[in-house]
C-alpha positions in Angstrom: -15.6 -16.0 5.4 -15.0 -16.0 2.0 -16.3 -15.7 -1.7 -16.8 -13.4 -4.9 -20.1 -12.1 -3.9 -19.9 -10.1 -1.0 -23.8 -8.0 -1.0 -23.7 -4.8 0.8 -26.9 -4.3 3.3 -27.4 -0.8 1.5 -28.4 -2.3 -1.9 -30.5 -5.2 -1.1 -32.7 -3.6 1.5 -33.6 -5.2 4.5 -36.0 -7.9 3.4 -33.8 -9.7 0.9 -30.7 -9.1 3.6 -32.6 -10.7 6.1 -32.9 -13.9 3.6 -29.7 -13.7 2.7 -28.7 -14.4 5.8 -30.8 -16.8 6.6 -29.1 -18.9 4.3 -25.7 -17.6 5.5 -26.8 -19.0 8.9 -28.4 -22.4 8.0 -25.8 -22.9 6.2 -23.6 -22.7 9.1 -25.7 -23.8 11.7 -26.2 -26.9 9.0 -21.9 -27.9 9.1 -21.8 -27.1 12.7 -25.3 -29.7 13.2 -23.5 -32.5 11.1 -20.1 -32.3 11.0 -19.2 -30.3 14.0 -17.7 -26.7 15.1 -14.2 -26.8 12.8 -16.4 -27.4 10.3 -17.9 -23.9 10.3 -14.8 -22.3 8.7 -15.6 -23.4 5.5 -18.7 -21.3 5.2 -18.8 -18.7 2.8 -20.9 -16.5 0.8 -20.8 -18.0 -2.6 -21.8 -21.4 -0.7 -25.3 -19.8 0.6 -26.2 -19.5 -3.2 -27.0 -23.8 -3.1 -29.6 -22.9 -0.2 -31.0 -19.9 -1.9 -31.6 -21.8 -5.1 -33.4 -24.4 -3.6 -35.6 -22.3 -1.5 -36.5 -19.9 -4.6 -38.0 -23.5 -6.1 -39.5 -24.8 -3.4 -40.6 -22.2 -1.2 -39.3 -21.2 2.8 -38.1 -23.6 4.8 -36.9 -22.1 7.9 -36.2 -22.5 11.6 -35.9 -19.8 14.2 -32.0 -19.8 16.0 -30.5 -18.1 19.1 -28.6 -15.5 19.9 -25.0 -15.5 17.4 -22.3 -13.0 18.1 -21.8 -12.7 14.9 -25.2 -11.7 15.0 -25.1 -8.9 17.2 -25.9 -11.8 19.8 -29.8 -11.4 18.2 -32.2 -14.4 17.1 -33.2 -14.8 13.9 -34.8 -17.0 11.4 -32.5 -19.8 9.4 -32.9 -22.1 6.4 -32.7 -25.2 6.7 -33.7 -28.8 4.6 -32.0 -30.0 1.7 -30.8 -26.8 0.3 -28.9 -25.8 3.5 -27.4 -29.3 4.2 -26.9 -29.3 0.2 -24.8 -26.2 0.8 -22.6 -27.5 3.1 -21.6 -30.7 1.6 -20.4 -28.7 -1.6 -19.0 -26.5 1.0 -16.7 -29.4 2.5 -15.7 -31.0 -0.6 -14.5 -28.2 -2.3 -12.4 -27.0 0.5 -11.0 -30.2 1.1 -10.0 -30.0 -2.5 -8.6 -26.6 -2.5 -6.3 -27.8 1.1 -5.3 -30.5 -1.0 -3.7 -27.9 -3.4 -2.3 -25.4 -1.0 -0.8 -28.8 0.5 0.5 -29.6 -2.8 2.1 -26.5 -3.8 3.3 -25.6 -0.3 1.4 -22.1 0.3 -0.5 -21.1 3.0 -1.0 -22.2 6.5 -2.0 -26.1 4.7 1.4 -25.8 2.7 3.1 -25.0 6.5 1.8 -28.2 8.2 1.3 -30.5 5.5 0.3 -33.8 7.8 -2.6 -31.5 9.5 -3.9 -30.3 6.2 -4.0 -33.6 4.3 -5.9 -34.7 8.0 -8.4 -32.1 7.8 -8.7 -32.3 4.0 -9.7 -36.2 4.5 -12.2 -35.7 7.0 -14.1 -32.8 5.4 -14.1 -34.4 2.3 -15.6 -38.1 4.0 -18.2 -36.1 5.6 -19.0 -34.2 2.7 -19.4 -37.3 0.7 -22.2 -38.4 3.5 -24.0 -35.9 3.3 -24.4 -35.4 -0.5 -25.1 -39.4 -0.8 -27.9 -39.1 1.6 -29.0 -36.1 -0.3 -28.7 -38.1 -3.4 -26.2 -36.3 -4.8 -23.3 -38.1 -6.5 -20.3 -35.4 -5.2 -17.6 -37.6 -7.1 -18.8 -36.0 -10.6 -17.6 -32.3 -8.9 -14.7 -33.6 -7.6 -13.2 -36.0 -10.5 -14.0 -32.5 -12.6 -11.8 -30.2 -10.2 -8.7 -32.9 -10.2 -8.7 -32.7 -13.7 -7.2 -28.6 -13.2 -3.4 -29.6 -12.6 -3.8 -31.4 -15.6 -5.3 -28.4 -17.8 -3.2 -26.0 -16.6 0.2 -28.3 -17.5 -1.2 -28.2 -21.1 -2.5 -24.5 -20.9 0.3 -22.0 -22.6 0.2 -18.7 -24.6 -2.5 -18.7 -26.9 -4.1 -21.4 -25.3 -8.1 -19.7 -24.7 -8.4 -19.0 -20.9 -11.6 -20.5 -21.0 -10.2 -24.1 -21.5 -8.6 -23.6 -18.3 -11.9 -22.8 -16.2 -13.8 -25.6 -17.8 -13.3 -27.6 -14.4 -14.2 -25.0 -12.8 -17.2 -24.5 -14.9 -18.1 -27.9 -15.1 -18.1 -28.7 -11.1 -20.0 -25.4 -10.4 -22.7 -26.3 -12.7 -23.1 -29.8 -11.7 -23.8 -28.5 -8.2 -26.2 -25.8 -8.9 -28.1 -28.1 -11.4 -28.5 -30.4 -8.9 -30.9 -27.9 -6.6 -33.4 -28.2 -9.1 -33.6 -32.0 -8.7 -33.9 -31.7 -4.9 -36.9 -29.0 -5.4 -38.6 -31.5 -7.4 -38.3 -29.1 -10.6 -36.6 -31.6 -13.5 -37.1 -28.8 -16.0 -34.9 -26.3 -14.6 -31.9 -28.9 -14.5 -30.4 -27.9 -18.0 -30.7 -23.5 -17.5 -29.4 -23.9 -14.3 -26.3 -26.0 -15.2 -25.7 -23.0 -17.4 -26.0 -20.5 -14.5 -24.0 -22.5 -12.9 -21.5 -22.8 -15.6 -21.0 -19.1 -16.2 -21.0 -18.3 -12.6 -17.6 -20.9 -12.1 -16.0 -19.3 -14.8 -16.5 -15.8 -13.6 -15.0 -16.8 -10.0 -11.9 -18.6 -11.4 -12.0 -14.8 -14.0 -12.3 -12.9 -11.2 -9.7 -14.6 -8.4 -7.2 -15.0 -11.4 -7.2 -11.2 -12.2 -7.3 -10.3 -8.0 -3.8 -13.1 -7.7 -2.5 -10.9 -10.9 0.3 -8.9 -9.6 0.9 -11.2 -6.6 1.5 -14.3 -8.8 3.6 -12.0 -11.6 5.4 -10.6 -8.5 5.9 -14.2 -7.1 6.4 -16.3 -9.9 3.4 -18.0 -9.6 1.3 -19.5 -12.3 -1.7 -17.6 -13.0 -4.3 -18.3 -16.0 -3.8 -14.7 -17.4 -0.3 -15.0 -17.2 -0.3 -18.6 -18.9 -2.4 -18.5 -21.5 -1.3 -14.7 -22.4 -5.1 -13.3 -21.8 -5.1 -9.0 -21.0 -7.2 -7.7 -17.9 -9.2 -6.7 -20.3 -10.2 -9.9 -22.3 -10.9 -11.6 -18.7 -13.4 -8.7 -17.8 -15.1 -8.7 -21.1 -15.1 -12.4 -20.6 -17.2 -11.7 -16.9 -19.7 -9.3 -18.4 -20.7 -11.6 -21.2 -21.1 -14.4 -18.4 -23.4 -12.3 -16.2 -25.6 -11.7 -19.6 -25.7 -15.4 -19.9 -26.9 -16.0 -16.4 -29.4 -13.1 -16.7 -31.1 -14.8 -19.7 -30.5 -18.3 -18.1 -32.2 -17.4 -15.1 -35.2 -16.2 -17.4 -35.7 -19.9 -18.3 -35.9 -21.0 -15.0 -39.2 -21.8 -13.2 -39.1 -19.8 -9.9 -41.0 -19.4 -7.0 -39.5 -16.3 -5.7 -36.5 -15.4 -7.6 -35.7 -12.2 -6.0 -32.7 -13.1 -3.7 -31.1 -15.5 -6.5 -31.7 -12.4 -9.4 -30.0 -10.3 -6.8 -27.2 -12.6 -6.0 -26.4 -13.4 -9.7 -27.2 -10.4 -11.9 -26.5 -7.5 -9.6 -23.9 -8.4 -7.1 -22.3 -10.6 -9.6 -21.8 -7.3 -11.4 -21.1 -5.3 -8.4 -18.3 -7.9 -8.0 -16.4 -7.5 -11.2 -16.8 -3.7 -11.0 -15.0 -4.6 -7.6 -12.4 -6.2 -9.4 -11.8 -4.8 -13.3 -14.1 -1.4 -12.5 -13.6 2.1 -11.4 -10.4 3.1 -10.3 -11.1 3.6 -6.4 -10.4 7.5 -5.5 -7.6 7.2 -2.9 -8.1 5.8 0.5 -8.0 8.1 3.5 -7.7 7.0 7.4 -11.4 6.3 8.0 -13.3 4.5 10.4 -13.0 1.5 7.4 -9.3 2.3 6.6 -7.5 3.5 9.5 -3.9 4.3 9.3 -3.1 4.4 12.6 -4.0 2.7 16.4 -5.3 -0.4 16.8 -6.3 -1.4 13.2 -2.4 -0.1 11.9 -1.7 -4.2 12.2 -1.3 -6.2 10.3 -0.2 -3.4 7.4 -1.8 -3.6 3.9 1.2 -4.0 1.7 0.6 -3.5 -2.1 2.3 -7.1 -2.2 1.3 -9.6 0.2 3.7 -11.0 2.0 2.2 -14.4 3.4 2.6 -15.1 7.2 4.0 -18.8 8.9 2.0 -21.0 11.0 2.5 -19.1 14.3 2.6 -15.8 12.8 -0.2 -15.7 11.4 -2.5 -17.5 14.1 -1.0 -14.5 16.2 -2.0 -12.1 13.9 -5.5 -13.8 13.6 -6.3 -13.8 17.0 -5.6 -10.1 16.9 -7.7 -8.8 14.1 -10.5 -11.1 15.6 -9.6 -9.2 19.4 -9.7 -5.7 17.6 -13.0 -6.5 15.4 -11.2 -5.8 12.0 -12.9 -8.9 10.3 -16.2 -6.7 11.3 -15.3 -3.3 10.5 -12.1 -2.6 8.7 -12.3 -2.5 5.0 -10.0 -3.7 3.3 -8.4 -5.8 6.0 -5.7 -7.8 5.1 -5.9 -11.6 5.1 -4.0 -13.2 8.6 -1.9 -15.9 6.7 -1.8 -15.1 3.0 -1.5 -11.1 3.4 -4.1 -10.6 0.8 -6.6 -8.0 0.4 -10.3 -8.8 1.6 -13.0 -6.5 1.1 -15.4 -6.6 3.8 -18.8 -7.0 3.0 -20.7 -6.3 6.6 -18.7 -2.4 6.2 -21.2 0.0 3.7 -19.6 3.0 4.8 -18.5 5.4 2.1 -19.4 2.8 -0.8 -21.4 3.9 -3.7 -24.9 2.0 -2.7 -27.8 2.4 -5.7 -31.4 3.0 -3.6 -33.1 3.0 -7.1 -35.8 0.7 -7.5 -35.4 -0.3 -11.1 -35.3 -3.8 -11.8 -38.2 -6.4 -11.3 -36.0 -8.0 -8.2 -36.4 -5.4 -5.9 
């Protein structure tokens, strides 16, 4: 799983955890119900935000679901309705276009296996399309806005302003999350939410742009920093003043329980560019998170990823799934690209707040 907000279980407490992932699992459950098992791998933690946004206008809509491995093998109650199934279908199409891209530029496991990729691409995207249609949801404005990227990018050089080159980014995003409020039956939140929306795409093409830095320098690689001549620190100060746009957005917005969506969007938002631009992390010891040694010593973490093949990294896949690192190491290293994930379901060691001090909690 994948995505720029990645809550730890320490600072949301268990009752907005618990909702989180109920959405998390709808969501799942949802692209596994319609468009079958393969379909699951494109869930991911920004994606649960759709669900989430339509249940804090609407009110719970939930299911109870068995036992899930990745549950602890435990029940638990799951979201479901428009806001779920709304979640997956952005989920599809947008990985459909981002396989497209790896296909196009030849990286990653869809760059290896070109025909396969372009297959799965097609199919994801069809059923996507479905989905949003019978959810009244016109998917082709989010998609004609991400095509447009190769085109701003070509243009984009130094001294170009970063931000022209996360308009479609911006643009899709907020098209998506606008469109919760029409499926909650809430007209009047359309327009603040479009600007949540908005700012939160820009802070996820800030945030994976700065994490791709030295990797993309390293490789050759274009990168938005590196094109339009934008420091670290321009891109970071670009993040906060998003989040302070989404905080007074979200003010404007008529909510039934706006809890998990503040949480998501104000806090862990923030918690994910500290991640990123933040505090120099004190330096890493063998831990049960971290280990430098046994079973969790593969795949290394090299301070340049080194992507994997086809083969090589199913094989290492298989292996981190066999030894539990996608569970409990932290960082773990990504099977094909080599990159470094942070894992979200490990809190040990991290710097969790307990205080009570905002109207969210």
């Amino acid at each position: 799983m994948f995505g720029i907000i990645r809550p730890c279980r320490n600072r949301m407490g268990a009752e907005l955890r618990s909702a989180w992932l109920a959405h998390l699992c709808g969501m799942c459950l949802s692209l596994r119900d319609e468009h079958g098992h393969v379909s699951r791998l494109v869930t991911n933690y920004d994606g649960l935000m759709i669900s989430a946004m339509v249940e804090a206008q609407s009110g719970l809509s939930r299911r109870s679901a068995g036992p899930c491995a990745l549950r602890g093998l435990k029940s638990a109650d799951v979201a479901i309705g428009a806001g779920a199934r709304l979640a997956a279908s952005v989920s599809l199409v947008l990985a459909s276009l981002k396989i497209h891209d790896h296909v196009d530029d030849g990286d990653g496991l869809a760059g290896k296996v070109g025909w396969a990729g372009r297959a799965v691409a097609q199919r994801w995207a069809a059923k996507g399309f479905d989905t949003a249609s019978d959810l009244g949801f016109d998917a082709s404005v989010m998609v004609d806005s991400v095509r447009r990227q190769p085109l701003v990018e070509a243009a984009a050089g130094v001294g170009s302003s970063v931000l022209v080159v996360t308009e479609p980014t911006e643009t899709a995003t907020g098209f998506a999350v606008a469109q919760t409020a029409v499926l909650a039956g809430k007209p009047g939140n359309v327009e603040p939410l479009r600007e949540v929306g908005r700012l939160f795409g820009r802070v996820a093409h800030l945030i994976d742009a700065a994490e791709d830095l030295e990797s993309d320098r390293a490789a050759g690689a274009w990168n938005p920093l590196l094109a339009t001549g934008t420091s670290v620190a321009e891109a970071h100060r670009l993040c906060l003043d998003a989040v302070t746009g989404i905080r007074l957005a979200l003010d404007e917005v008529e909510f039934t329980d706006a809890r998990l969506v503040h949480k998501l969007l104000v806090h862990e938002l923030e918690e994910s560019i500290t991640r990123v631009f933040g505090k120099r992390r004190a330096p890493e010891k063998p831990s049960r998170s971290n280990p430098g040694s046994g079973l969790w010593a593969f795949p290394r973490l090299n301070p340049v990823p080194r992507p994997r093949g086809c083969f090589a990294g199913s094989g290492a896949f298989l292996y981190m799934c066999g030894t539990c690192q996608f569970c409990c190491r932290d960082p773990f290293p990504g099977p094909w690209s080599d990159k470094r994930r942070e894992n979200p379901l490990d809190c040990d060691g991290c710097e969790c707040c307990d205080c009570n001090c905002c109207p969210c909690d």
